[in-house]
Every structure is written in structure tokens, then in C-alpha cells.
N, C-alpha and C positions, 0 to 999 in steps of 0.2 A: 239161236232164235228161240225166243220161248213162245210157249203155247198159251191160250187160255183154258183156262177152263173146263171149257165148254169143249175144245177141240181136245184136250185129253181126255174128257170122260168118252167120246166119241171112240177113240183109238182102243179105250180100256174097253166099253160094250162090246166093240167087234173080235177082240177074242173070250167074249163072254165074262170077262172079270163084271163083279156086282154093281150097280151104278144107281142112283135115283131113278125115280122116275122124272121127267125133263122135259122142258122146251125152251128155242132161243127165240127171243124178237129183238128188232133193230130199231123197234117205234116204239113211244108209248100208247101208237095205238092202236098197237096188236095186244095188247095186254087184255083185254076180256076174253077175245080167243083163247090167249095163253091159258088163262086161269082156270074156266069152264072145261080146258082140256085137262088140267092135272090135277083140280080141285082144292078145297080148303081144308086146314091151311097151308100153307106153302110158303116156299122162301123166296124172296128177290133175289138177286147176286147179281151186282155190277161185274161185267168181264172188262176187268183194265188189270195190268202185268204190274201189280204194285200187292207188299203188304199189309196190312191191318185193315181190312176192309170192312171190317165190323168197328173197328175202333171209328173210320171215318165217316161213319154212319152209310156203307153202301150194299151193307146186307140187312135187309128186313122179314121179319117173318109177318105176314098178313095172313087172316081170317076172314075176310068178306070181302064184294068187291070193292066197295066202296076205297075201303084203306087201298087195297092191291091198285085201283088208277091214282091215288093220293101218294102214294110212296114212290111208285113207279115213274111218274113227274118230278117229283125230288131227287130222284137217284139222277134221272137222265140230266136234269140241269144241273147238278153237283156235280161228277164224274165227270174227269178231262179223259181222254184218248180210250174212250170206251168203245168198244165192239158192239157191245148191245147188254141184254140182259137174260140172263139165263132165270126159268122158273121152274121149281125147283119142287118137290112133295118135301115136307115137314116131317121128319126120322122119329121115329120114340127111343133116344139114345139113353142108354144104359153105361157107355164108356167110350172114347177115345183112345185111340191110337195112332202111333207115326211110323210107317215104316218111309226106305228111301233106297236107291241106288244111285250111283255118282263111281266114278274113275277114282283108283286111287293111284295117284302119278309118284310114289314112293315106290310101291308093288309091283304096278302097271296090272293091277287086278280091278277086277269092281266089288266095291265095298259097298254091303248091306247096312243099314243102322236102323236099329228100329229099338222102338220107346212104348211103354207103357203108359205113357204121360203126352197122348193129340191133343193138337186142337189149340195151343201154345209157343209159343216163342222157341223155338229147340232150340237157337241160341246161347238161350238164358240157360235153360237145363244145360248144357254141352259145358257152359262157361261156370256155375256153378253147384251141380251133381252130376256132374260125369258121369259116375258109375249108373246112374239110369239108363246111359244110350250102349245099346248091345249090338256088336259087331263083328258080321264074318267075313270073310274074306273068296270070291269066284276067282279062279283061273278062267281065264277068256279062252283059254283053250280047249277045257274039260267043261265048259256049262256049269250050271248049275244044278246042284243036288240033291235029291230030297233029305239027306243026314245034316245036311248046313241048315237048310231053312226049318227043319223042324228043331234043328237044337237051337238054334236061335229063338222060336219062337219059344220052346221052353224056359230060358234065359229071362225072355220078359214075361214069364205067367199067365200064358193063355192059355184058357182053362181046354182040357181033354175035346171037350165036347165041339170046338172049334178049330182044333187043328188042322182035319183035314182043309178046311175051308180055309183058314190062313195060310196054309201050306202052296192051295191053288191060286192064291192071289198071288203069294210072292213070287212064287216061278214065274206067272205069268207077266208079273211086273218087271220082270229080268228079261222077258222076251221083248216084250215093249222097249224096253231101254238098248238091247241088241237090234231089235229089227228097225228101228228107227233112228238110229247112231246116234244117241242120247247123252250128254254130258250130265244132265240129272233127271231121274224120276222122282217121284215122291209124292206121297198119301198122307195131307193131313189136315183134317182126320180120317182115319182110318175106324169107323163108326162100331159097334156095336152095339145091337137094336135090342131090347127088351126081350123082344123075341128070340133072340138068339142068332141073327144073322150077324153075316162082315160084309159093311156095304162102303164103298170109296165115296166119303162125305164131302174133299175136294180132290184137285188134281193138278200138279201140275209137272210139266215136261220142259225139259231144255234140247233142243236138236244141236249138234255141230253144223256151225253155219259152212263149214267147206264142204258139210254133207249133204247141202239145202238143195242142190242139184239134183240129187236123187231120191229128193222128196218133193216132189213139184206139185203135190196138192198143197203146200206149205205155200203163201204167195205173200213177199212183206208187203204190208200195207203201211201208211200214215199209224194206224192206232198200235202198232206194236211197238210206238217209243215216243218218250217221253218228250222232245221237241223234233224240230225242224232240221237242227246240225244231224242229230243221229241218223234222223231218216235219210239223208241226201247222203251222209256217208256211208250207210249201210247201201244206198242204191248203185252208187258209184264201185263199192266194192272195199271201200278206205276203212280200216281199222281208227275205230274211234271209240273215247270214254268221256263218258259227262263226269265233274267235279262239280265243287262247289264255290271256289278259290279265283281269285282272279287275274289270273298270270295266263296263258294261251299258249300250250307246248305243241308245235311243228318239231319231230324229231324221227331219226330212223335209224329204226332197228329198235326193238324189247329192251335188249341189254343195255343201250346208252340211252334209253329213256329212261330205265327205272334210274339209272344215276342220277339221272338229271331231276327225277321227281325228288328222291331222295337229297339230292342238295338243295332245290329250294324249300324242302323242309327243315334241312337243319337249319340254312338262313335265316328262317323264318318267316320264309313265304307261302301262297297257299295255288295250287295248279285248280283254274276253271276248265281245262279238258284236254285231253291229249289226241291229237291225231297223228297215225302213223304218217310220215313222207319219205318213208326210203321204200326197198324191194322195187314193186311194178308201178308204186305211185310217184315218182321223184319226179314224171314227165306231169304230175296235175296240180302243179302251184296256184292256177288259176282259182277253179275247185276247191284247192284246199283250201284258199284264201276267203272264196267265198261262204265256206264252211264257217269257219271261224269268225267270221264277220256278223253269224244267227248268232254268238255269245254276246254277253257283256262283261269284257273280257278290258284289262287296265292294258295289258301291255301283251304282245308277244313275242315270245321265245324261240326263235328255232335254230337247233343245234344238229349240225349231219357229221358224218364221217362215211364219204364216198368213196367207196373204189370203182366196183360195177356203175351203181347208182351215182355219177358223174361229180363231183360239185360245180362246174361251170353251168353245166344244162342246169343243174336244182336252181343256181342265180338268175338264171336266165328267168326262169319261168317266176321266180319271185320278183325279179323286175317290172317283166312284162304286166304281171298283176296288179304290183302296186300303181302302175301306171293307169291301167284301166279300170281296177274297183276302188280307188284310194281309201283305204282302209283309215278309219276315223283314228287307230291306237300308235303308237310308236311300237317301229321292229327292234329288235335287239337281237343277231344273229353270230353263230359262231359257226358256219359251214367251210368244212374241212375237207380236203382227201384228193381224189385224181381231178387239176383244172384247176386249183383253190387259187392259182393266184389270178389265173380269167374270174374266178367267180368275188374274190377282192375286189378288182378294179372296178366289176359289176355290180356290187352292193353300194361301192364307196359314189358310183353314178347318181344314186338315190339319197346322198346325204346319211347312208347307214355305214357306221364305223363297224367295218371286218373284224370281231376276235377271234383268237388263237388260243385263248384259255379260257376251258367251260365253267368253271367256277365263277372266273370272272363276270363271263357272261349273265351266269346266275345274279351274279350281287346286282350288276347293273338294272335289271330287269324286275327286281324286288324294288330296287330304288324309286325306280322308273312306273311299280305298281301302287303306292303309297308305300311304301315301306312294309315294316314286320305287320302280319298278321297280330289283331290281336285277341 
């Protein structure tokens, strides 16, 4: 689950890390409020979970009121799955900086990365100057140390006079990212004021959603995704991915999914989204049906290989669906494993020819999408 924001700078305040001065509105018209509370000038910031937010015009800096209810009407009518808007004091920035923590699943440590170069695509830097992004390595055992994070910080050039102060963010950004079972932290920018302070310019956080239980001030709402499929799958509990492609993959288990995305790539085909249907979901064909149904999607795919996860019950409940949402696309299924020939007979009830070979399947379902991507 990611955070806004607004809700990271929140988490960073409360253990005193450096933060703007701030407020959130959900109207535009609390915006005079807002303004006269933080003064001029100040920032806008749309809070939606996407990035270039300056590129899409949904950060503004205003000067007076007039602009702040003119811009603040703009943002709200431009921005889709917007939380609201954070207003924000206007930094006298001197430099940028990125620091981050994220899991590394090579290690099984959390890895630091931090850059001399916020406020930018880290990406682009990562992908082509490398050697700017500086990296140590926590044992999740041992915590982390003041000799890691200060040599790191030396690494990237932060001048004497800010150490101590870069030192207490990072720790404390590694508490953040431990206390709240965080799959990513990250500060960017990571401000440096004229003045000589380090203030966290944005924020944002990722939580382990299987850790969302023990964060219940965390509540998913509608604006924490990009449509309707996500949401309903996220509420239901169903592992889901939005694409861009138009093929519609039902499949279960990680491992025979990534094959299967992986074949209709060589194909030459392109996947609009993947929902998980195997483990605890194999009994919610219905659901997932209807899930897939918020796409526009050419054709779907669904490939199983049950042993627990049954494949007659999986037919069953594909039946039953198609029966009662009659899904506008054509199926193309290749469900496999304990029951497959109950769940044959079951598909073949529906006019859907049973395969046994997932490749196969693939091609057909490319066929059956217009053809090769092009």
C-alpha cells in the first residue's frame, strides 16, 4: 500500500524528522483557510500516488490569494484519484538530495541509496551514472549504525556542517521503514535550505500490504488506485496488476504466471492485467470475472495448474460466471491438475475448447486478441 504524501510527512513529524510547515484540504474551499494559515508564498501539491507531478502541472507555487483559489480549482479539476491537497511553505532551497531504503532480496538486508542529485528521475541517474547513487548495506539484525550512515553520507559530499543532521534523518528513516513494515522509504528531495538546514521536501512510503493488519490507521480507500479493477481487488484480498496490453490473464501461482506473461511476450502479444486465481482465490471465479470485466480487455487467458487449488471447483465457478455476467470477450482457457477432466467436460459446456498446452493457449489468445502487438 502506498502512502501519500501528506500521510508520510505525518509519520516522519511524529518522530521529529524535519518536515515543511503544512496543511491538508479536501475542498477547494478550504483553500483561504489553508493559505492564511501557512502564508505566502507557498506550494500546492496534488496528493495522488503517481509520478511527475510538476511535469503534469499538479504542483504550483502561489504568491497571493487570488492565484492560490485559481490554481487550487485547476488542480482539483485536473487530478484523477486525488486525496486532496496539501499546502505547503515555499523552501529557499540551496540543493537537493535523494536518500531511500527498500529490501534487498539478494542480501535479505535493507539497502540505503542515496544521491547527491534530488528532486529528479533516479532512474535516469541509476540507468545512466551509476556511480552517483551511493549504497550500504543494514543487517536487519544488527540495526543500523552510526559508521554506515555517516560514511555514506561522506560518499555523497555532505558538507561537515550537516552531518550530524543528515545522520538523524537517516536513522530515523530506517526506523520508519522498520516500524511500519515498509517495502520502500524514500526522500526526494531531500531539501537543503540556504540556511543550512535538511528538511524532507517530499515523501513517500510503501507498507507490506500483508502488514496492512497492523497498521489499521492505514484504511484503503477508492483514491489509493488507479481504477475500479484494483480497488475491488485489493478489497476482496485478490492479487492484481494493471498493464497496458490487451489480452486479460486469470492465472495461479507467480511462477506460471510469469511464464505465461513471458510467452505472450515472445508471441508477440501484450497482457492488460493479471489477477492472481490460485492459493485462497480459486473459490472467487465470480469476482474475478467480474474484476476483469472493469478492463477493456480483447480476449481472456486463464491458465491453472491445481493440485490443492482443485481444477474442477476453478471450472465450476468459471462456468457459473460466465453464465451469470456473460462476459462481452471470448475465454481461452488451459486449466490443468486435480479434476481436470470434470473441469473439461465443464468448460467444453460453455462452447470453450479445454487446452493442455499453454503455449498453445497463448497463441490462440493472441489470435483471438488481434494479433501481434504492434
Amino acid at each position: 500500500m502506498k502512502l501519500f504524501e501528506y500521510q508520510a510527512k505525518e509519520l516522519f513529524e511524529q518522530i521529529q524528522m524535519p518536515v515543511p510547515h503544512r496543511t491538508f484540504i479536501e475542498s477547494p474551499d478550504e483553500i483561504g483557510e489553508a493559505v492564511n494559515q501557512i502564508g505566502f508564498p507557498c506550494v500546492l501539491k496534488a496528493q495522488v500516488l503517481q509520478g511527475g507531478r510538476g511535469k503534469a502541472g499538479l504542483i504550483k507555487l502561489v504568491s497571493n490569494p487570488e492565484e492560490a483559489h485559481s490554481q487550487a480549482e485547476a488542480i482539483f479539476s485536473k487530478a484523477k484519484n486525488m486525496s486532496g491537497l496539501l499546502i505547503e511553505e515555499a523552501l529557499q532551497i540551496d540543493k537537493e538530495l535523494y536518500v531511500s531504503i527498500t529490501a534487498d532480496p539478494v542480501s535479505g538486508t535493507a539497502m540505503i541509496m542515496a544521491c547527491a542529485e534530488g528532486g529528479i528521475d533516479i532512474e535516469e541517474i541509476a540507468k545512466n551514472i551509476p556511480e552517483k547513487i551511493h549504497k550500504t548495506y543494514i543487517d536487519l539484525s544488527e540495526g543500523i549504525q552510526t559508521y554506515q550512515v555517516r560514511g555514506l553520507l561522506y560518499e555523497m559530499g555532505l558538507d561537515d556542517q550537516l552531518m550530524s543532521a543528515g545522520t538523524k534523518i537517516l536513522t530515523d528513516l530506517y526506523h520508519v521503514f522498520r516500524n511500519h513494515e515498509a517495502e520502500l522509504v524514500e526522500i526526494n528531495p531531500l531539501i537543503v535550505t540556504k540556511d543550512g538546514r535538511l528538511i524532507a521536501g517530499d515523501g513517500k512510503i510503501s507498507i507490506d500490504d500483508n502488514a496492512l493488519f497492523r497498521h489499521p490507521q492505514f484504511q484503503v480507500t477508492r483514491a489509493y488506485y488507479e481504477n475500479d479493477a484494483e480497488y475491488e481487488a485489493a478489497e476482496e484480498g485478490i492479487p492484481y496488476i494493471q498493464f497496458d496490453g490487451n489480452i486479460g490473464l486469470m492465472c495461479a501461482g507467480a511462477g506460471l504466471t510469469n511464464t505465461v506473461f513471458d510467452l505472450v511476450n515472445d508471441y508477440g502479444g501484450s497482457v492488460a492485467n493479471y489477477l492472481e486465481f490460485g492459493g485462497p482465490n480459486y473459490h472467487k471465479a465470480k469476482k474475478a470475472m467480474e474484476i476483469m470485466m472493469k478492463n477493456d480487455i480483447n480476449v481472456l487467458l486463464i491458465v491453472t495448474f491445481g493440485t490443492i487449488a482443485r481444477a474442477d471447483v476453478m471450472a465450476e465457478g468459471i462456468v457459473e460466471a460466465i453464465k451469470e455476467l456473460k462476459p462481452p470477450f471470448p475465454i481461452v482457457a488451459a486449466v490443468r491438475g486435480t479434476g481436470e477432466e470434470k473441469a473439461h467436460e465443464l468448460l467444453r459446456s460453455m462452447n470453450i475448447e479445454p487446452l493442455i498446452d499453454t503455449e498453445q493457449a497463448v497463441i490462440k489468445a493472441i489470435a483471438l486478441s488481434g494479433g501481434m502487438k504492434q
